[in-house]
C-alpha positions in Angstrom: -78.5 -72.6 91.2 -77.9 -74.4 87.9 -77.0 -78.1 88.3 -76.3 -79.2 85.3 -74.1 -76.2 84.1 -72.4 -76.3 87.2 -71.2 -79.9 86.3 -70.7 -79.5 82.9 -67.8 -80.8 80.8 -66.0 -82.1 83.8 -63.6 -84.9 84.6 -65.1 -87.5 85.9 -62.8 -87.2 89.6 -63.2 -83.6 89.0 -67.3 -84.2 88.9 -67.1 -86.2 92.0 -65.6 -83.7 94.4 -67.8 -80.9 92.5 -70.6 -82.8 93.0 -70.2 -82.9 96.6 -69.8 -78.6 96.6 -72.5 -78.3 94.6 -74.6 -80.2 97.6 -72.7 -78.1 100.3 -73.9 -75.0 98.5 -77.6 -76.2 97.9 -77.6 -76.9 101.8 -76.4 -73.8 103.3 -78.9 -72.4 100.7 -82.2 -74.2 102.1 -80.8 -74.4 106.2 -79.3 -71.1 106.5 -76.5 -72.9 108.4 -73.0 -72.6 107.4 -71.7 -75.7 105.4 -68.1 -76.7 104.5 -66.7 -78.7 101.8 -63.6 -81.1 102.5 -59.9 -79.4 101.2 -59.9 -79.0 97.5 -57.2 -79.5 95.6 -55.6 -76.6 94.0 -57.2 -77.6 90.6 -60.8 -78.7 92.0 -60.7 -75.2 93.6 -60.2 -73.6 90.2 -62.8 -75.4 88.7 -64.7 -74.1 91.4 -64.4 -70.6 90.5 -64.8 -71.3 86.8 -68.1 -72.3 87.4 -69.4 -70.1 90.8 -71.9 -68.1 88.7 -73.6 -71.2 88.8 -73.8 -71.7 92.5 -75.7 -68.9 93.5 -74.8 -66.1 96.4 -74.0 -68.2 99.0 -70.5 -68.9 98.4 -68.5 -67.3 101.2 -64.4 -67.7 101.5 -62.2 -70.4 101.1 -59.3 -71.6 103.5 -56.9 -73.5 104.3 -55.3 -72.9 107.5 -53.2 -70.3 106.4 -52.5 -67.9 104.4 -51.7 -69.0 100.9 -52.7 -72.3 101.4 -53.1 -75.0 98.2 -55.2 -77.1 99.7 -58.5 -75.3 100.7 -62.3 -75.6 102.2 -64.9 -73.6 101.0 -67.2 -71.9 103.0 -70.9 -71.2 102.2 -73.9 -69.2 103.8 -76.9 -67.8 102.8 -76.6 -65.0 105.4 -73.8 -62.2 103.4 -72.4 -61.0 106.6 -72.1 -63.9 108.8 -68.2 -64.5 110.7 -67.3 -67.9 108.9 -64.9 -69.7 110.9 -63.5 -72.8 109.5 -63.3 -76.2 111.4 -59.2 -76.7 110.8 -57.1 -77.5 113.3 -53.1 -77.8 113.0 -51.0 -80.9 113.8 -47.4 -79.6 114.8 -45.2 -82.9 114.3 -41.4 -82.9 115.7 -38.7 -85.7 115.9 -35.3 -85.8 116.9 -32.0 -85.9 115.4 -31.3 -85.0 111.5 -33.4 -86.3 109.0 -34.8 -85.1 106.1 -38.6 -85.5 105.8 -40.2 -84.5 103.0 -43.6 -83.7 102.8 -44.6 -86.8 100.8 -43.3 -88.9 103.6 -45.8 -87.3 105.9 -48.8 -87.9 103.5 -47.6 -91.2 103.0 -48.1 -91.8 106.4 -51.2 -90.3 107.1 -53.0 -91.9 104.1 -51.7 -95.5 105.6 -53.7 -94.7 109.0 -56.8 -95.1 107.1 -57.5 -91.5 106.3 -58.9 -90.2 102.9 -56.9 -87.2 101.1 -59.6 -84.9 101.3 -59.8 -84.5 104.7 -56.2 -83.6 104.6 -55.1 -80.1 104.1 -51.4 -79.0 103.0 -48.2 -80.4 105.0 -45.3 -77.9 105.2 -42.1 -78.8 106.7 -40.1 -76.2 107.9 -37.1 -77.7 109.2 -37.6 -78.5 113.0 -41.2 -79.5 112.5 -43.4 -80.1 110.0 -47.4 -79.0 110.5 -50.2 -80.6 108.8 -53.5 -78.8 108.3 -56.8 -81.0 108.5 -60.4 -81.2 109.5 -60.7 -81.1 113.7 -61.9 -84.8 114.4 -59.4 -85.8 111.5 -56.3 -83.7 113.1 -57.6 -85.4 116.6 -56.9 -88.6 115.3 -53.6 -87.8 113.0 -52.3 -86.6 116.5 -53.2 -89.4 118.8 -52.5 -92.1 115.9 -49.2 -90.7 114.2 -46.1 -92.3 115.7 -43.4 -92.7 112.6 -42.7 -91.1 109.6 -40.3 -92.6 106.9 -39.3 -95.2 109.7 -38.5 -92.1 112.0 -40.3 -91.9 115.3 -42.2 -88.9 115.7 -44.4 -86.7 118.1 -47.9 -85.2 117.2 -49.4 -82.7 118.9 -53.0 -80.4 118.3 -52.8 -76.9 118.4 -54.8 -73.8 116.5 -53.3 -72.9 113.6 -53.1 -69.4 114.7 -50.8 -70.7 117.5 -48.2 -71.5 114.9 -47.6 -68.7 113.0 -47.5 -70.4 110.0 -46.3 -67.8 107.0 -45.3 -68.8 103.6 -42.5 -69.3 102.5 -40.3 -68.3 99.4 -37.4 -67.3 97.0 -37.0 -65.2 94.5 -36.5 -66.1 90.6 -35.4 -63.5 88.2 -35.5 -63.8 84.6 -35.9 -61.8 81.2 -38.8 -62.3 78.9 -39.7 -60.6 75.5 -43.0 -60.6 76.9 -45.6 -61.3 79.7 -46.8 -64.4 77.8 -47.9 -66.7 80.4 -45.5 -69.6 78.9 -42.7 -67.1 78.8 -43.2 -66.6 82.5 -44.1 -69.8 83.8 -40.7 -71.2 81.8 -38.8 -68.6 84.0 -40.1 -70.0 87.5 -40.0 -73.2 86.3 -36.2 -72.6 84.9 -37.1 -74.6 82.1 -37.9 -74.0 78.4 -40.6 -71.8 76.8 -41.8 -75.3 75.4 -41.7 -77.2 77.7 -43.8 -74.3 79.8 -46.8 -74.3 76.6 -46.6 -77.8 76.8 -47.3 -77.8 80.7 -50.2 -75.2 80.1 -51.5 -76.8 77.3 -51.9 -80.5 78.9 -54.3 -78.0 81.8 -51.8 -78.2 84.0 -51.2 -74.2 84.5 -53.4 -72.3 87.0 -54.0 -68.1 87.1 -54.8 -66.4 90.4 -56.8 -70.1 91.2 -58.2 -70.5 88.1 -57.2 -73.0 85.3 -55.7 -71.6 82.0 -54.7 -73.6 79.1 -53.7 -70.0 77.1 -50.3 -69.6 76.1 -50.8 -66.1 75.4 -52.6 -65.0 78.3 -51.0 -61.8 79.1 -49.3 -62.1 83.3 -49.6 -58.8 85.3 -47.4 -58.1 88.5 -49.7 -59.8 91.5 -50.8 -62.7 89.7 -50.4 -66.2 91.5 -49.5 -68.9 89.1 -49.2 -72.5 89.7 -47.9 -75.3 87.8 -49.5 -79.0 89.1 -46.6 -80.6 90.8 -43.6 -78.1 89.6 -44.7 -75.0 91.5 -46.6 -72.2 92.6 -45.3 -68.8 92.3 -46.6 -64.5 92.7 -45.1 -62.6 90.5 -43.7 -59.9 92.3 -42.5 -57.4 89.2 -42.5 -56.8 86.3 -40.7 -53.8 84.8 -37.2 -52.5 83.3 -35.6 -53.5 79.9 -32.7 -55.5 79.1 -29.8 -54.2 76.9 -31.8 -56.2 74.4 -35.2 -54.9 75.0 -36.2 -57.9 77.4 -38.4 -57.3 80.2 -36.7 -58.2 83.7 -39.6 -60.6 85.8 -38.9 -61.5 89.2 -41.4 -64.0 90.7 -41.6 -64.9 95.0 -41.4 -69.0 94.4 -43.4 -70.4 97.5 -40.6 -73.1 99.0 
């Protein structure tokens, strides 16, 4: 395990989360136990695997709850075949009547109970309720504690998140590009110009299957998840026929 290289050229919030995986790993390492990290934010995590050469074998899965989750613990072990099962649990949060809750009203109110961002995993709302993914004693305490949201009174209740059926969400965004360029594909989920998508990747705000990218060029292949800090997150679904002008047809499952 290399240390130094493994914090290298970092932010200095991006070193201080590293930091503490870099530990996690060294620990499972020497114990043999499993170890956990906190959630990772979608960028940390793609750090993470930038730089996983330098953490040795004992890196194990990540996960957030559910699957395609942004907001993700890490898992390591020095034992290859050992059943990792992460310590998440699932706050299912209802209210009544019709009001529109985003989920930056939910954080909002978390955060304001005292709790750090790390130990908070993603918040989806899906209409009728909205579920928030976090570390068990943390979810304990969002559940017994969390009584209003936006000024609306609400209801908090524990559960597994296997108990929710929680799936992903999305819709579909066609476009035309003259060709897999990742700015040409990111400015087609983003509906915005090619531009303004080079801009976004160039200012390292453009991920590729987890991992940051600050290529313009960087050739997209059907499969690939790409994410945009704070604009989207997207799989590209296909990306095949021409257009009466030669353009190739891209249509990409935006997670909602």
């Amino acid at each position: 395990m290399d240390r130094e290289k493994f914090l290298a050229a970092l932010t200095a919030e991006d070193r201080e989360a590293l930091e503490k995986v870099f530990d996690k790993a060294a620990a499972a390492e020497k114990s043999g136990r499993v170890m956990f990290t906190q959630f990772l934010s979608e960028r940390e995590y793609g750090e993470f695997l930038n730089r996983e050469k330098y953490i040795g074998e004992t890196f194990r899965s990540a996960g957030g709850g559910y699957e395609g989750a942004a907001r993700v613990m890490l898992a390591f072990s020095s034992v290859a075949d050992e059943e990792i099962y992460f310590p998440i649990k699932a706050v299912r949060i209802t209210w009544s009547g019709i009001v529109r809750l985003k989920p930056p009203d939910f954080l909002g109110s978390v955060l304001s109970l005292g709790i750090e961002r790390c130990r908070v995993g993603d918040i989806l709302v899906r209409g009728e309720d909205a579920v928030l993914f976090a570390e068990e004693k943390t979810a304990k305490y969002v559940a017994q504690s969390l009584t209003a949201v936006g000024g609306v009174s609400v209801r908090s209740e524990i559960t597994e998140p296997c108990e929710l059926h929680v799936e992903a969400r999305f819709e579909e965004v066609t476009g035309t590009v003259a060709s897999l360029r990742a700015d040409s594909v990111v400015s087609v989920m983003l509906s915005t110009s090619r531009s303004k998508a080079a801009e976004m990747i160039e200012n390292q705000m453009f991920f590729l299957n987890q991992r940051l990218c600050v290529k313009c060029d960087r050739e997209i292949k059907e499969g690939d998840i790409i994410s945009v800090r704070r604009h989207g997150k997207g799989i590209v679904a296909s990306t095949s026929g021409l257009s009466k002008k030669g353009r190739i047809y891209v249509t990409i499952k935006k997670y909602i």
